[in-house]
Every structure is written in structure tokens, then in C-alpha cells.
ZADRENDREN-604877 format. One record per residue (C-alpha): residue number from 1; residue in one letter; z, x, y. Coordinates in Angstrom, 3 decimals, padded with zeros to 6 digits. Example, Ala and Ser with C-alpha at 12.3 -4.5 7.8 and 13.67 -1.06 7.14 Angstrom:
2
<pt 1; 'A'; <007.800; 012.300; -004.500>>
<pt 2; 'S'; <007.140; 013.670; -001.060>>
This chain:
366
<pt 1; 'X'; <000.000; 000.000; 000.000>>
<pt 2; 'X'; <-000.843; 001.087; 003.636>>
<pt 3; 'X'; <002.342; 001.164; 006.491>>
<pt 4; 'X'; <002.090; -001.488; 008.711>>
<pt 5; 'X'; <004.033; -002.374; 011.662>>
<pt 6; 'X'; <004.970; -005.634; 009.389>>
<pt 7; 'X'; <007.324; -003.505; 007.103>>
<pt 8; 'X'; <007.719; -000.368; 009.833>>
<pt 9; 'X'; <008.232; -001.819; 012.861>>
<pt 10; 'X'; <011.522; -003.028; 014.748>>
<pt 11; 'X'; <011.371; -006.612; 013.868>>
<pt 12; 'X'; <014.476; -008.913; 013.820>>
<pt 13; 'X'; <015.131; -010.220; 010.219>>
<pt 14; 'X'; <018.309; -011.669; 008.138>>
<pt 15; 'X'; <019.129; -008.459; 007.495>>
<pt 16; 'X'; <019.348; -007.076; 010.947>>
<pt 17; 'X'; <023.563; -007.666; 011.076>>
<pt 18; 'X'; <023.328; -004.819; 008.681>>
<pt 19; 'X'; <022.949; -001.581; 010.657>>
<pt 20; 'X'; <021.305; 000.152; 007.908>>
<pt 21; 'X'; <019.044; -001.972; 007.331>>
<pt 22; 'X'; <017.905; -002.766; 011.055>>
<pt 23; 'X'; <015.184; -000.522; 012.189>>
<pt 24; 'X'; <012.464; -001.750; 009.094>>
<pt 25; 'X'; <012.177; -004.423; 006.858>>
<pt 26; 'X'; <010.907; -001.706; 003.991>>
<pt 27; 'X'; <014.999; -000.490; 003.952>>
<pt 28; 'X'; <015.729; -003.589; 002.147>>
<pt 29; 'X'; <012.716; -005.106; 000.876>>
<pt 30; 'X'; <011.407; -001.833; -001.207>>
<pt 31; 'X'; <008.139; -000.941; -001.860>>
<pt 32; 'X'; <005.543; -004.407; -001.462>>
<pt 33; 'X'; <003.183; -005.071; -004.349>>
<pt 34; 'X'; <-000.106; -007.418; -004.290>>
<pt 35; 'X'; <-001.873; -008.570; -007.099>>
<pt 36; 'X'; <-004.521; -011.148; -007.545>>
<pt 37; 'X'; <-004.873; -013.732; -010.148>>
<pt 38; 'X'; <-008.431; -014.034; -011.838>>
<pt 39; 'X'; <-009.027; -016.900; -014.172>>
<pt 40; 'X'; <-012.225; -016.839; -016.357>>
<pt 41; 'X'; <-014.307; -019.306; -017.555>>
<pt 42; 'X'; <-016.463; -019.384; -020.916>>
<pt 43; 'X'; <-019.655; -018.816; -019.066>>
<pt 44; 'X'; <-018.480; -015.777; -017.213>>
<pt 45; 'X'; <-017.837; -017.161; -013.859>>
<pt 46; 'X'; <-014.431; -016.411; -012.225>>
<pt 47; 'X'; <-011.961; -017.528; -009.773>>
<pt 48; 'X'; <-009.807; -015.130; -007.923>>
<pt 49; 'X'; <-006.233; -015.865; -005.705>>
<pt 50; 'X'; <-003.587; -013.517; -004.238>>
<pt 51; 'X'; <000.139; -013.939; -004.816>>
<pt 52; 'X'; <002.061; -014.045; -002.121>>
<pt 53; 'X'; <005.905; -012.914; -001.187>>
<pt 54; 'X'; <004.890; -008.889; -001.639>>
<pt 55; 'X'; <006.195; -009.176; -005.247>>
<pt 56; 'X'; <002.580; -008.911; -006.687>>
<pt 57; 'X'; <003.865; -006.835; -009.850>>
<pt 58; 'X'; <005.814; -010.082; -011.134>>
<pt 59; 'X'; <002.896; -011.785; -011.942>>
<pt 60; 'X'; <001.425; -010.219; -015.253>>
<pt 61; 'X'; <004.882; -010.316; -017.160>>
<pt 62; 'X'; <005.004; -014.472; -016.184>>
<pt 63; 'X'; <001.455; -015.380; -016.825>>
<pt 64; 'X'; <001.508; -013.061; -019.869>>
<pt 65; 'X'; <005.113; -014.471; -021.474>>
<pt 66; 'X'; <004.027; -018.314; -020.876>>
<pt 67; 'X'; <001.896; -019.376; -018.034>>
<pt 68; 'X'; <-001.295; -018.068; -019.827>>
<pt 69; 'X'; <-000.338; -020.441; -022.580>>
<pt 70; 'X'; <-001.088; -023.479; -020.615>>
<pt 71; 'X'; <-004.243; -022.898; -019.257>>
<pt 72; 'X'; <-006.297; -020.622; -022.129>>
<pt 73; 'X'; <-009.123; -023.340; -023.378>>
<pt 74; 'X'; <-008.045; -025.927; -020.627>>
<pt 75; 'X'; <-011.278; -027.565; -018.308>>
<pt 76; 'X'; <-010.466; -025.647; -015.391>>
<pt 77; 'X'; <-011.793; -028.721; -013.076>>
<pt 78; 'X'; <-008.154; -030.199; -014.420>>
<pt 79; 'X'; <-006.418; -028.607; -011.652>>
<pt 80; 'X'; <-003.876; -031.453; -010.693>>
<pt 81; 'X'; <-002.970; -031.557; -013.783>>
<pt 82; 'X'; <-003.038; -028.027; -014.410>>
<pt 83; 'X'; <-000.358; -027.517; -011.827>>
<pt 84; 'X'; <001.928; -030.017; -013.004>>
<pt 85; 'X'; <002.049; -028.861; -016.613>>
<pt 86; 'X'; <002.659; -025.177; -014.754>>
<pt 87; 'X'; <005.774; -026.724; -012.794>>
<pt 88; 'X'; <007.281; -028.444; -014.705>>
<pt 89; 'X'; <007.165; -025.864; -018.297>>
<pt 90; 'X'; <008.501; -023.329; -015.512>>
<pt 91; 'X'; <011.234; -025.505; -013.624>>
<pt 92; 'X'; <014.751; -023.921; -015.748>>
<pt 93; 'X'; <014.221; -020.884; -013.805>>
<pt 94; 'X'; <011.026; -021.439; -011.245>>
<pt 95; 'X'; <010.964; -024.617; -008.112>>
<pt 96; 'X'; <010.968; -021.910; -005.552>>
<pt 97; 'X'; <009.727; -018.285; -005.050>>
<pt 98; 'X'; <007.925; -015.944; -007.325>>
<pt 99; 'X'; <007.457; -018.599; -009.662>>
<pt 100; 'X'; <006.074; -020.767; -007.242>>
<pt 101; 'X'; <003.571; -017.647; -005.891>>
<pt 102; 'X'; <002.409; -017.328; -009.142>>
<pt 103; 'X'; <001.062; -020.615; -009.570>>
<pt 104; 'X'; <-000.346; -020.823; -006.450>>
<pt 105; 'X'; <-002.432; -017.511; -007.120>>
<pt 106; 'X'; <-003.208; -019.408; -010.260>>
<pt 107; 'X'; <-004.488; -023.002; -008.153>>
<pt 108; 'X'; <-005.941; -020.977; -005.661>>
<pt 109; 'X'; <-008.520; -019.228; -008.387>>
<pt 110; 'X'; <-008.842; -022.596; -010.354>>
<pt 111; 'X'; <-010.536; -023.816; -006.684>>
<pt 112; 'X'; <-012.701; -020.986; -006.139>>
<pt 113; 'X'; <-013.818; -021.258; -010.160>>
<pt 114; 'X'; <-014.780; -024.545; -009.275>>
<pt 115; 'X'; <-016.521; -023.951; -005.793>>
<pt 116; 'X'; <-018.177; -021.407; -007.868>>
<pt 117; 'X'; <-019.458; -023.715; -010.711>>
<pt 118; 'X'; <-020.798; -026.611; -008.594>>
<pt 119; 'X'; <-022.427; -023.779; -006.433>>
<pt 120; 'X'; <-019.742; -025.188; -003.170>>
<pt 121; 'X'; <-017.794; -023.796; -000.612>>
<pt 122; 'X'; <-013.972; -024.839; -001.667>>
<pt 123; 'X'; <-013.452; -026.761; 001.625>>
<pt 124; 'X'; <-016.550; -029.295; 000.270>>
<pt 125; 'X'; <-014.436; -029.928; -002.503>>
<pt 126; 'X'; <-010.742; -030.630; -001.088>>
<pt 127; 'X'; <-012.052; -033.016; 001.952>>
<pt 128; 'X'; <-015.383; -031.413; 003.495>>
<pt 129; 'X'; <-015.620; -029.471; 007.175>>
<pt 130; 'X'; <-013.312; -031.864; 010.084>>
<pt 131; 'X'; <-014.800; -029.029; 012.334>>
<pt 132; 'X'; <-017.609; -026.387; 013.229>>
<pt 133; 'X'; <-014.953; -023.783; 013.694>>
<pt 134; 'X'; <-011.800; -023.125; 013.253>>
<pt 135; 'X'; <-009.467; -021.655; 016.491>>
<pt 136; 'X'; <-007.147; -018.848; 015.689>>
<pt 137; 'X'; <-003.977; -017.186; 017.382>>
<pt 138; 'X'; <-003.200; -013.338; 016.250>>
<pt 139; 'X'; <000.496; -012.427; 015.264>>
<pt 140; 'X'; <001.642; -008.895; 016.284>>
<pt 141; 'X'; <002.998; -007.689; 019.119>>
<pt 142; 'X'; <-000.081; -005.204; 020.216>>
<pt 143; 'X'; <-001.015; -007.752; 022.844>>
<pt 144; 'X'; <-003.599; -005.335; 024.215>>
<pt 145; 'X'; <-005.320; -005.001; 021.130>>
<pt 146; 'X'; <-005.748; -008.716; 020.587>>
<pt 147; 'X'; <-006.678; -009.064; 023.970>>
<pt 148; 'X'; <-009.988; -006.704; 023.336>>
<pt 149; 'X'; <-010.420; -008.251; 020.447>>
<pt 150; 'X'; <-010.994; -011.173; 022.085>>
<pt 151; 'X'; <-008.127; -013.343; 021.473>>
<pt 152; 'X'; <-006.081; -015.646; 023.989>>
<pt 153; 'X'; <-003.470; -016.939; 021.484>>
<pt 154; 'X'; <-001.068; -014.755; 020.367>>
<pt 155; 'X'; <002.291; -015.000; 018.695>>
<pt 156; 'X'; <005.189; -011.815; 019.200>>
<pt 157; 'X'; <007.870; -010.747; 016.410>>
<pt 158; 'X'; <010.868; -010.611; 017.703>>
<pt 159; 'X'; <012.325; -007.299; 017.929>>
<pt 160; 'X'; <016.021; -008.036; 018.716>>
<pt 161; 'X'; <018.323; -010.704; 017.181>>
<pt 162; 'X'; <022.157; -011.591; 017.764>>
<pt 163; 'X'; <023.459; -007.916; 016.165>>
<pt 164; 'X'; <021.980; -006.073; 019.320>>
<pt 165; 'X'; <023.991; -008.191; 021.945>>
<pt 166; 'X'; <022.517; -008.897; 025.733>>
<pt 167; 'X'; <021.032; -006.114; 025.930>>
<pt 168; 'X'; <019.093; -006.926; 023.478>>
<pt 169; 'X'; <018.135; -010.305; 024.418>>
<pt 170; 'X'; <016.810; -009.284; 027.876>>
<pt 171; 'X'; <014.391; -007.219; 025.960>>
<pt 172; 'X'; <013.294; -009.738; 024.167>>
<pt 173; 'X'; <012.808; -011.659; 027.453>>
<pt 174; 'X'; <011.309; -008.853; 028.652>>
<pt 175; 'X'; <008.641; -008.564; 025.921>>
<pt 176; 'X'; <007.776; -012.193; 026.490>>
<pt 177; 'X'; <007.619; -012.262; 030.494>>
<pt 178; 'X'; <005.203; -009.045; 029.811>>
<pt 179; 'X'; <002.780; -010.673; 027.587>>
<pt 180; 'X'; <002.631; -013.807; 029.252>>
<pt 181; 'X'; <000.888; -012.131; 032.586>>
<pt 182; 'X'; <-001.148; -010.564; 029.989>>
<pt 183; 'X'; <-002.407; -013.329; 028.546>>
<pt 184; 'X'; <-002.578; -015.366; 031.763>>
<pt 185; 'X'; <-001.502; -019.222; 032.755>>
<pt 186; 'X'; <-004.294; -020.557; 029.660>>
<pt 187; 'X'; <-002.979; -018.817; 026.530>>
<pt 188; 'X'; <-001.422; -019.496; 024.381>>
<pt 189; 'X'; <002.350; -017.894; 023.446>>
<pt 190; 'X'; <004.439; -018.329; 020.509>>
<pt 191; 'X'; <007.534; -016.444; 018.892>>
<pt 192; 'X'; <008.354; -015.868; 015.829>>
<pt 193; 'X'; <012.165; -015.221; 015.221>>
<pt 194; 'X'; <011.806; -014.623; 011.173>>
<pt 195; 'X'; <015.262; -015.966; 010.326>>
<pt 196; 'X'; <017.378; -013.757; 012.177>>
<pt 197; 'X'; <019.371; -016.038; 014.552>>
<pt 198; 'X'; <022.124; -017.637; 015.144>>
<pt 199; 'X'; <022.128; -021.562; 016.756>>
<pt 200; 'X'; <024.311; -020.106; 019.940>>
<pt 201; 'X'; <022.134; -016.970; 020.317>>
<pt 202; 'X'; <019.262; -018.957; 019.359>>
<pt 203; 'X'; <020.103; -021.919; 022.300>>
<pt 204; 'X'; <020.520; -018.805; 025.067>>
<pt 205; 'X'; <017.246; -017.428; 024.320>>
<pt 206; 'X'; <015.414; -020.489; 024.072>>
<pt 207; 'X'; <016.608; -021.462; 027.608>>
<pt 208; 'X'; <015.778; -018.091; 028.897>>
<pt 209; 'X'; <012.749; -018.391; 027.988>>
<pt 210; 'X'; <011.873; -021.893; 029.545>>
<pt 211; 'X'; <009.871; -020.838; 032.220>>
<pt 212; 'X'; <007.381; -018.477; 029.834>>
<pt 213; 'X'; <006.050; -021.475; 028.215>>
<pt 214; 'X'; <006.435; -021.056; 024.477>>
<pt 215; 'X'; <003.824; -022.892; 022.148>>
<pt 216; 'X'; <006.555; -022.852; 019.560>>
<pt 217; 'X'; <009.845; -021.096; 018.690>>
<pt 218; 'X'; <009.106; -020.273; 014.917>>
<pt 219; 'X'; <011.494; -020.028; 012.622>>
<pt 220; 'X'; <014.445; -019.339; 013.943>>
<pt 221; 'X'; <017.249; -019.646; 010.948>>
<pt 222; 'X'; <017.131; -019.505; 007.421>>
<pt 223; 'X'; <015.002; -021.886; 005.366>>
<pt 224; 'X'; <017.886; -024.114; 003.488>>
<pt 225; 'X'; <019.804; -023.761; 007.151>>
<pt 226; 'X'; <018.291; -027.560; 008.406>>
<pt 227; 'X'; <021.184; -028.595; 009.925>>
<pt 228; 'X'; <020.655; -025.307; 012.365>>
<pt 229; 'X'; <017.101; -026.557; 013.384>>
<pt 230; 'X'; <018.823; -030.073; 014.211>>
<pt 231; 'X'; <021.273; -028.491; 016.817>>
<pt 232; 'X'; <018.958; -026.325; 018.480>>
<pt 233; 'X'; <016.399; -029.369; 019.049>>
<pt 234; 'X'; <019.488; -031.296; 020.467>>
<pt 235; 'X'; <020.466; -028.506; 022.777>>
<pt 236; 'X'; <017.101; -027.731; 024.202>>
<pt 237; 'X'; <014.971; -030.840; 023.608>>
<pt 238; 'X'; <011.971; -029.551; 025.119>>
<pt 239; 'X'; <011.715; -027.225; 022.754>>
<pt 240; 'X'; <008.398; -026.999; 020.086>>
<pt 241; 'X'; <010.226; -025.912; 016.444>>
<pt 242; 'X'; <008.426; -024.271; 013.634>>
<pt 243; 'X'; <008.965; -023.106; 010.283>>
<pt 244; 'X'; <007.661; -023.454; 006.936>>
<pt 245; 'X'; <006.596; -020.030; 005.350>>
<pt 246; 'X'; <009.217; -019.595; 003.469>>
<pt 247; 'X'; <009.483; -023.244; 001.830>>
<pt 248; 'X'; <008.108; -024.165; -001.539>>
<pt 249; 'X'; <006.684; -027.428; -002.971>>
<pt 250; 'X'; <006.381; -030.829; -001.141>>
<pt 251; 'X'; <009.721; -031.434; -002.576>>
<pt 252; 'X'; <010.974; -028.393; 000.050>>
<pt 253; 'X'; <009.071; -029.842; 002.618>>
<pt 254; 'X'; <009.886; -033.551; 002.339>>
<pt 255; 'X'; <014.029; -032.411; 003.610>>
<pt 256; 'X'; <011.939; -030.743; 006.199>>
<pt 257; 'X'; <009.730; -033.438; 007.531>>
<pt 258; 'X'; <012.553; -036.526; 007.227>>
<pt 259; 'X'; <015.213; -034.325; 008.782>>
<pt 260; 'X'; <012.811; -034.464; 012.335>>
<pt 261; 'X'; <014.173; -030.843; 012.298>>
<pt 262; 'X'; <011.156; -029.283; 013.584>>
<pt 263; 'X'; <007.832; -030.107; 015.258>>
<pt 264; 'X'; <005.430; -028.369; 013.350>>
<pt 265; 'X'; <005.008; -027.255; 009.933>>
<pt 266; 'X'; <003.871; -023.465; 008.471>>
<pt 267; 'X'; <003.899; -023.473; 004.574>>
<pt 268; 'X'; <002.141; -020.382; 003.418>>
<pt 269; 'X'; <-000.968; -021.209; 000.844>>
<pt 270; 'X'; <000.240; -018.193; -001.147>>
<pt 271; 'X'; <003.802; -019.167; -001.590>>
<pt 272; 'X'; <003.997; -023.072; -001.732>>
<pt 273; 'X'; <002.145; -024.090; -004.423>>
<pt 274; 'X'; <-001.451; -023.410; -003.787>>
<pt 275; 'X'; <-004.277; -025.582; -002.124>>
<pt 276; 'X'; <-003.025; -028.237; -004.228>>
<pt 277; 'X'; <000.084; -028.715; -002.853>>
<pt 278; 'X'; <-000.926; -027.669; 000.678>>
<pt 279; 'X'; <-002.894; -030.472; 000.958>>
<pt 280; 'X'; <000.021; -032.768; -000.384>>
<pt 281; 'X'; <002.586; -031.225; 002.302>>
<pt 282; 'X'; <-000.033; -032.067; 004.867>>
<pt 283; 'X'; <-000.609; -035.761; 003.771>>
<pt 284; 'X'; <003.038; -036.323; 003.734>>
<pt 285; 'X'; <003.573; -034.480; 007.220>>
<pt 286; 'X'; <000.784; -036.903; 008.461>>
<pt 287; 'X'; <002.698; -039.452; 007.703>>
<pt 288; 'X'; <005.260; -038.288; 011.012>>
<pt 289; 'X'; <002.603; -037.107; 012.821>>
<pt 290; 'X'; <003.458; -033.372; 012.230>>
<pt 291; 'X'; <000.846; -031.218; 012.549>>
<pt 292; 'X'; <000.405; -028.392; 009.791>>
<pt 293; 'X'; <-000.730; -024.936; 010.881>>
<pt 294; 'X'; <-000.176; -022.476; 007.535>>
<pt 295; 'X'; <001.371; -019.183; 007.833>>
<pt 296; 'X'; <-001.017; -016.507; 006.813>>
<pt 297; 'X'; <-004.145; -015.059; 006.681>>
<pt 298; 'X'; <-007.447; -015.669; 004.167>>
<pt 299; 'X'; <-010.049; -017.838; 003.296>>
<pt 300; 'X'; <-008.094; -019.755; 000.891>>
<pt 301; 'X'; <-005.983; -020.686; 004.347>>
<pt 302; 'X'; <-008.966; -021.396; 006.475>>
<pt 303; 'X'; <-010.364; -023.628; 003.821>>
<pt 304; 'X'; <-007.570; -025.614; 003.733>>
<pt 305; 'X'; <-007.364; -026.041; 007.303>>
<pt 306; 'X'; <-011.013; -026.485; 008.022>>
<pt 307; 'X'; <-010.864; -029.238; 005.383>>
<pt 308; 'X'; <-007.254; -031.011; 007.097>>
<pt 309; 'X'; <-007.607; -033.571; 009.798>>
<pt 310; 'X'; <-003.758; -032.483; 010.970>>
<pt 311; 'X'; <-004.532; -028.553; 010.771>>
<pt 312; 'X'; <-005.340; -028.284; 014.203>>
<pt 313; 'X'; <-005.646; -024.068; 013.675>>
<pt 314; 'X'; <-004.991; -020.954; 012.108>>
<pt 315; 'X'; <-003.030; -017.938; 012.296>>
<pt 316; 'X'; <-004.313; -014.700; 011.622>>
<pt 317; 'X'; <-001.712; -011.930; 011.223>>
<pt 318; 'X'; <-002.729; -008.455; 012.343>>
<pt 319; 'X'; <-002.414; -006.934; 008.961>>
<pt 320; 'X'; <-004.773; -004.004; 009.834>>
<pt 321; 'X'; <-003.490; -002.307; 012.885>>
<pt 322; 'X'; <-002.108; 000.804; 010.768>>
<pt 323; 'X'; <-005.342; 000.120; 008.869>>
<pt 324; 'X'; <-006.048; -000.602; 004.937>>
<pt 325; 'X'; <-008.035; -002.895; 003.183>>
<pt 326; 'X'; <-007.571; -006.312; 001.531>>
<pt 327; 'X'; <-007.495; -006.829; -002.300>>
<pt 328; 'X'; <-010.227; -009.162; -001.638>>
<pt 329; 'X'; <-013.435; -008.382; -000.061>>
<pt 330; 'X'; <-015.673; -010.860; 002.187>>
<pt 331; 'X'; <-012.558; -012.467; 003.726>>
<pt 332; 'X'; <-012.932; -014.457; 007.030>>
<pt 333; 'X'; <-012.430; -012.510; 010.278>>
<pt 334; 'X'; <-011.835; -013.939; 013.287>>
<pt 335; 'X'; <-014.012; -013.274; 016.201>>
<pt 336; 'X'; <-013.479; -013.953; 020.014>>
<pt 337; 'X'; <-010.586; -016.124; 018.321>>
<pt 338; 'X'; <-012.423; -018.052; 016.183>>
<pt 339; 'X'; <-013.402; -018.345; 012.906>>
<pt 340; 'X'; <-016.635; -019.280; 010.934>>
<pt 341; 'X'; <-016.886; -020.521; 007.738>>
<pt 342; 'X'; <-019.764; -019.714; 005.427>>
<pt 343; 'X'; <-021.018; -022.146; 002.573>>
<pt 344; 'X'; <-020.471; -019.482; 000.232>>
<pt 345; 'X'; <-019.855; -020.822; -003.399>>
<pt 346; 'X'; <-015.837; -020.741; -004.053>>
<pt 347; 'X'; <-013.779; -018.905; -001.196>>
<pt 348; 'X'; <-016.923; -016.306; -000.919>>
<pt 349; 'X'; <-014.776; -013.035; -001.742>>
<pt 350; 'X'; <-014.392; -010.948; -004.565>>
<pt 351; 'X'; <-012.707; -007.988; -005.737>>
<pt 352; 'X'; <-012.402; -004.707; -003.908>>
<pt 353; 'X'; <-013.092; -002.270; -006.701>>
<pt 354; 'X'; <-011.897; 000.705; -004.278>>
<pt 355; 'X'; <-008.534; -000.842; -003.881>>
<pt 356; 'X'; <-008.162; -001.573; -007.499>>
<pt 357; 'X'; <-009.042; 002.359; -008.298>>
<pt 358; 'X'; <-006.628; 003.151; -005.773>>
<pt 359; 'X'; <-009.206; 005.044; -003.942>>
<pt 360; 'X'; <-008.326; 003.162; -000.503>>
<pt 361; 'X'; <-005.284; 002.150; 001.030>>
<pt 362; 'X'; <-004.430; -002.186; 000.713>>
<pt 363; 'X'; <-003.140; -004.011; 003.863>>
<pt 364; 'X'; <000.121; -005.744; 002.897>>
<pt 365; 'X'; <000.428; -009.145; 003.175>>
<pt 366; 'X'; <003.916; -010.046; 004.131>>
């Protein structure tokens, strides 16, 4: 795996109280792994779909030990049911994380075998294009960068949480006030907190920040921490609340939605159960008239949310700053802060021999 500022940089995290784990989320979280799924058919075509959570190296001993089991001389059309069987022979010990990656490595792939097989881009068959194009915000905090690049949109990672005290939340102001006259009156600024606040620290950075015009405040507590999300709404009601990426299922998501915790919903495609249960999450959140913008980089992402009436965009996380490579080649790129969708069959990627020989470095995704 390359370095990235995602793992090396000063980013505020749960671990952050801990001061030996506070400079880089690579103290705690070890060395990532990636690994992509490929399921075969009889004729020879393939799908392919990354695991998510940087815990790629699980995946062989799980599909090998049982998941394989299920889905060896299945029709691979079958996906709903597919992913039930999955979920529920897995549910003793899966519902949530790396179980929950797997199979959606293993849905994602069953889509792109079957875009692949009826010769049709994978957003034809979960719904069809609502748009031309799709509009995209960048996450990282090299705002000048992004700005070259062409994008307006851009979300910041935190650097500081409650552990570094006032100092540290006037640079956190700081940061924001900066990139705001960078990116003007028009563009768009969000920040994402990645679980590392408190509700009071949490309420006295949100007001401080009232006059920068946040998009969103994303994520600022832990996932199971609701009740957190529900105080800091009350104390600063004009506040936009996200979070999402690190929920699993529609079962995760359904405390979410009927708590009216937040105000806009991030599940990650890689982590939450796949296409399949992305575009269950997004029915549901419908429902409240939540919108649903995934966490994440990828075509199997875009697909989704070109193919979502409530996806109103996409994020694409700066994954390639320190440089590196995806696992998968002929994915998406934004450009001038957009992104265009081919009618490749399937997700239109495929394998990046180099990065499987090791010969090139791969761009973690977080």
C-alpha cells in the first residue's frame, strides 16, 4: 500500500484522547489491506468488487471457510436472494463489519457479472441514468489542489478534536475560515469530524463555525452514539448532520433515519451491504425525505447514485495525493467536478495486473 495523508496525516479520530496514538491513524489501525472479490461464471465472464474497511486480507479465509459454499453453481442473476442466504448463514458472528464488507464485495461483482452478461452498464440494471452527470465534492484538505483540479466542493478532515483543547479548536476554525475565501461565496464546504467529538466540544465548534457556512457537519460521534446526534441538532438547529459510513445494513440505518438524528445519510457501498442494500437504505431514507450521498469513491458508488432519484451527488476522496494506483483499473474520475458515466458493460473496470504483481504502489481506500 502507498502512504497517504488518509492514514499519515493529523486527522482527528476516536483514538485521538490517546496521545500515542494522535498524530496518524496507521499507529492504531496497522498496516491497511485491499482485496477484490471476483466471481466467475461458467462461460468465463467475471464480476469484480472491492472490500471495504482496509481489512482486505479477511476476505479469502471467510469466502473460503463458508461463503463460497453458497454461491458455487448458483444463477448469479439471483442476487437478492443471493444476499439473503449470505446474511443470514453468517448472522452468529457477522450483521456488521468485515462480514458485512465481504458480502458487499461479493453483491458488488454479482452486478458487474450481470452488466457484463446482458452487455449493460450496472446503473441500466438497478433503475437506469436520473441524470447526464453526476456532481462531485473532493475530500482532503489540499484545497489548492482541488481547486486546480477544478473542483468547487470540497469537504476538510478535521485535524483537532476535544484532546487538543482551545487551542486546538481555533485551528480548526482557522482551517475552515481559510478555505472558505478559497473557495469563494458559491462553494461548497463541508467537515468531516470522523468520530472524534464530544456533544459539548462538538456544540462550541459548530457555533463557531456559523458564519463559514457548512454544507454539513459529518459525522461527528460514534456510530451506535444516536442519542449524541439528537443533542447536537437540538442545540444548534440550523445545523446540516451527516453520517453513515460506518453503518451496516438497512437494519443500521432504519435507528438512523426514525431517530431524525441527522439530515443526510453516507453509507459506504463497500461496507453496507453492497448495491443491493444501498439501494434499500435509499428507498427507506426516501421515505423522510433524506437525501443519500455515499461515502466513497468508485464506479460501483457512482452507479448507484447516477441510478437514485435521492442521490443528489458524490464524493470523491483524494486517495491519490501521495500517489498509487487503484486495485481496479478504468475507474471514474472526476473532471472540473463532475463525473461521466460510460455505457461500459458491468462497472467498466478490471484488474490492475501491476498492482496485483506488486510492481506498483495501491491507493488505500479508507
Amino acid at each position: 500500500m502507498s502512504a497517504s495523508w488518509l492514514t499519515e496525516g493529523l486527522i482527528a479520530n476516536p483514538m485521538s484522547i490517546y496521545p500515542p496514538y494522535r498524530e496518524k491513524r496507521s499507529s492504531w489501525f496497522g498496516r491497511m489491506t485491499a482485496a477484490v472479490v471476483e466471481v466467475v461464471a461458467e462461460g468465463g465472464l467475471s464480476g469484480l468488487g472491492y472490500v471495504g474497511g482496509g481489512r482486505g486480507q479477511a476476505a479469502a479465509p471467510l469466502i473460503d471457510a463458508q461463503l463460497a459454499g453458497l454461491l458455487i453453481g448458483q444463477d448469479p442473476f439471483q442476487v437478492e436472494l443471493l444476499w439473503e442466504q449470505m446474511y443470514r448463514a453468517s448472522v452468529m458472528y457477522g450483521r456488521r463489519g468485515v462480514t458485512i464488507e465481504i458480502i458487499s464485495a461479493i453483491d458488488i461483482a454479482l452486478h458487474d457479472l450481470a452488466g457484463k452478461i446482458t452487455g449493460q452498464p450496472v446503473y441500466n440494471l438497478i433503475g437506469g441514468r436520473t441524470r447526464d452527470r453526476i456532481r462531485a465534492y473532493v475530500t482532503g484538505n489540499l484545497t489548492d489542489r482541488h481547486l486546480e483540479e477544478g473542483f468547487r466542493d470540497v469537504k476538510l478532515a478535521l485535524p483537532h478534536g476535544p484532546a487538543d483543547g482551545a487551542e486546538g479548536l481555533r485551528r480548526n476554525v482557522a482551517l475552515v475560515e481559510s478555505v472558505r475565501k478559497k473557495i469563494g461565496d458559491d462553494g461548497g464546504l463541508m467537515l468531516d469530524c470522523y468520530m472524534a467529538l464530544t456533544v459539548p466540544y462538538a456544540i462550541d465548534l459548530a457555533r463557531a463555525l456559523h458564519d463559514y457556512r457548512l454544507a454539513w457537519l459529518e459525522e461527528p460521534f460514534l456510530p451506535d452514539q444516536i442519542d449524541s446526534f439528537r443533542r447536537l441538532k437540538d442545540a444548534v438547529p440550523d445545523l446540516q448532520l451527516s453520517t453513515g459510513e460506518h453503518e451496516y445494513t438497512r437494519w443500521g440505518f432504519r435507528a438512523l433515519v426514525e431517530s431524525r438524528a441527522v439530515d443526510l445519510l453516507q453509507p459506504d457501498i463497500y461496507r453496507a451491504g453492497g448495491i443491493s442494500e444501498l439501494k434499500k437504505i435509499a428507498a427507506y431514507a426516501s421515505v423522510y425525505d433524506l437525501p443519500v450521498i455515499p461515502h466513497g469513491v468508485g464506479a460501483p458508488t457512482y452507479h448507484f447514485v447516477m441510478a437514485t432519484h435521492n442521490a443528489p451527488r458524490a464524493e470523491f476522496v483524494d486517495i491519490f495525493a501521495q500517489g498509487g494506483q487503484l486495485l481496479l483499473e478504468g475507474e471514474p474520475v472526476p473532471r472540473g467536478g463532475w463525473i461521466d458515466l460510460p455505457a461500459d458493460p458491468g462497472f467498466g473496470y478490471r484488474l490492475n495486473q501491476k498492482a496485483l504483481r506488486g510492481e506498483v504502489p495501491v491507493a488505500p481506500i479508507w
